[in-house]
N, C-alpha and C positions, 0 to 999 in steps of 0.2 A: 504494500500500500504506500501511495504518497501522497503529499498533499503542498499546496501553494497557498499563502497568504501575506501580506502586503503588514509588511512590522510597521514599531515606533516611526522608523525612522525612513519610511515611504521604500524601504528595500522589499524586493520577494523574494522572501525568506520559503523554498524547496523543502520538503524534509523526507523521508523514507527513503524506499529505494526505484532507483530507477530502473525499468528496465521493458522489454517489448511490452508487458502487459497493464506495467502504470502508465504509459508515458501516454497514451493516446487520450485517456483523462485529463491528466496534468496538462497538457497542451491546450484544450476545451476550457479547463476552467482558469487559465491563464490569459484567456483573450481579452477579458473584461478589464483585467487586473492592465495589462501590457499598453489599451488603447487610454486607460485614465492614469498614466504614469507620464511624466515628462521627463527623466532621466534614470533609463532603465539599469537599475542595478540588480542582478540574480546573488541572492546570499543561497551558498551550499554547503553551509556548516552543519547542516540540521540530516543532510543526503548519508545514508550508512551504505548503500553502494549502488556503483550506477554503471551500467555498460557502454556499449556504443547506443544505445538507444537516446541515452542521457545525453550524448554529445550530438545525436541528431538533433534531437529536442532545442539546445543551444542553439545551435545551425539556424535554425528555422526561425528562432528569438533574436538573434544578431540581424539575419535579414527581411523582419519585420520592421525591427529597428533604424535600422538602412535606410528600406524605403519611407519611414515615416519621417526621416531627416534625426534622430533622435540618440543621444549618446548610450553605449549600450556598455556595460561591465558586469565581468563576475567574477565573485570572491570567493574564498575560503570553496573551492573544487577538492573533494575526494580523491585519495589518490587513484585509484582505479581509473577513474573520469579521464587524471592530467596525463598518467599514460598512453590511451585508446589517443588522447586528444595530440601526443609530443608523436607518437610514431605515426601521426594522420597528416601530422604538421598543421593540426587545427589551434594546439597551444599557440602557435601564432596570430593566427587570424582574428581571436578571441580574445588574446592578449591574456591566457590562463597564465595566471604566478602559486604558487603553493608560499 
């Protein structure tokens, strides 16, 4: 199971695990949260593990992002995630730091 909701501090704060079977949820119930955000920050401090599913997911939030002109970051990525993401060479694109 996972879930997304919008903290203190306007971040979207991720938590559970990612993976083929959360992620197509989590992406639904993100759209609301992503279109009433003006500087998209993803918190995944809360994430216990996430596949290449989780880095789709990202993918598709960075080029929402994009297109809506909107700065896009995320923090605190699970290690599993920054792996899938450094040998895809998406840690780049994303600007993943651990």
């Amino acid at each position: 199971m996972a879930t997304i909701n919008k903290n203190a501090t306007g971040h979207l704060l991720v938590s559970g695990h990612l993976n083929y079977a959360t992620v197509p949820d989590i992406h639904i119930a993100a759209q609301a949260l992503l279109s009433n955000t003006s500087d998209i920050v993803v918190d995944l401090s809360q994430v216990q593990y996430s596949n290449s599913a989780g880095l789709a997911l990202l993918a598709q939030w960075y080029r929402f992002a994009l297109s809506h002109r909107q700065p896009f970051q995320v923090i605190n990525p699970p290690a599993q995630l920054l792996a899938i993401a450094r040998v895809t060479g998406m840690d780049k694109v994303l600007q993943l730091n651990q």
